[in-house]
N, C-alpha and C positions, 0 to 999 in steps of 0.2 A: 282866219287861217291859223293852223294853229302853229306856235310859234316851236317848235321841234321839226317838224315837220320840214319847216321855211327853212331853218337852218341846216337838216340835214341836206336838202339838196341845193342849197346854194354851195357845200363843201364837195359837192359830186363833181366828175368829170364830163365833158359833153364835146362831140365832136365840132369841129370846124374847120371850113373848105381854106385855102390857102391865103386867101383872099380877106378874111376879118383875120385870122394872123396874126398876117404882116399888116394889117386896121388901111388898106389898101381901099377895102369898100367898111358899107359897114352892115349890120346882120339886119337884114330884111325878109329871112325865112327861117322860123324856126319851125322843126318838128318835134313831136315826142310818139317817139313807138317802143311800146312795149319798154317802157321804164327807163329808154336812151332816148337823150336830148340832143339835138344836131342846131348848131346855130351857124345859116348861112348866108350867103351876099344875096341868092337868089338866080346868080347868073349862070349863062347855062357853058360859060369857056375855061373849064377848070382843065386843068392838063393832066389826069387823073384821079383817080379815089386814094391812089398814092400819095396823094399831096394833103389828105385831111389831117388833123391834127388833133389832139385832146387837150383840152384846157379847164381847168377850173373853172366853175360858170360862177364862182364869184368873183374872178377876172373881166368876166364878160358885164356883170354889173358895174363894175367899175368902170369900165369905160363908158356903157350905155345905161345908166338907170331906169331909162324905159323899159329894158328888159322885164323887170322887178313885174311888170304887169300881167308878166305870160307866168309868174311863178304858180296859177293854179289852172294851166294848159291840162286838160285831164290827155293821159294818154291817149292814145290812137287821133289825136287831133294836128293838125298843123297850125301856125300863123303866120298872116303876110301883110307885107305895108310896102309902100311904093316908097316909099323914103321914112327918111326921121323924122318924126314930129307928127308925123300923120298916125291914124290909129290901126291897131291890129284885128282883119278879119281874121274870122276862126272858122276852122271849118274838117268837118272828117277826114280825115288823112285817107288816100285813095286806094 
């Protein structure tokens, strides 16, 4: 990958549900559509879309280095894991 590339969008902004946050859960669904990244818990009890939040995603590597692994997610894809440590399906975003 090339390494400009890696750096610019680890300095980008990417949505997140209330819930990775406050690191309450942690990111088990990430999307990318149309060149926005969304990293979320997965779960479907969020108290609005009001409560999402923008974070640095290289905040978000920081907490999860796993993340590091969706860095070449091509757009219009999503990924999911049942937990940490387990691996990320990919799949066409719907």
């Amino acid at each position: 990958m090339n390494v400009r590339r890696t750096n610019d969008m680890i300095e980008r902004g990417a949505l997140v549900c209330e819930h990775v946050f406050d690191a309450s859960r942690p990111v088990l669904l990430v999307s990318h559509e149309g060149g926005d990244w969304q990293f979320l818990c997965g779960g479907v009890d969020h108290a609005s879309r009001d409560t999402a939040r923008v974070v640095g995603i290289n905040h978000l590597f920081d907490g999860d280095p796993s993340l590091r692994e969706l860095l070449d997610l091509p757009a219009g894809w999503d990924a999911e894991r049942a937990k940490i440590g387990e691996a990320w399906a990919r799949k066409r975003s719907q």
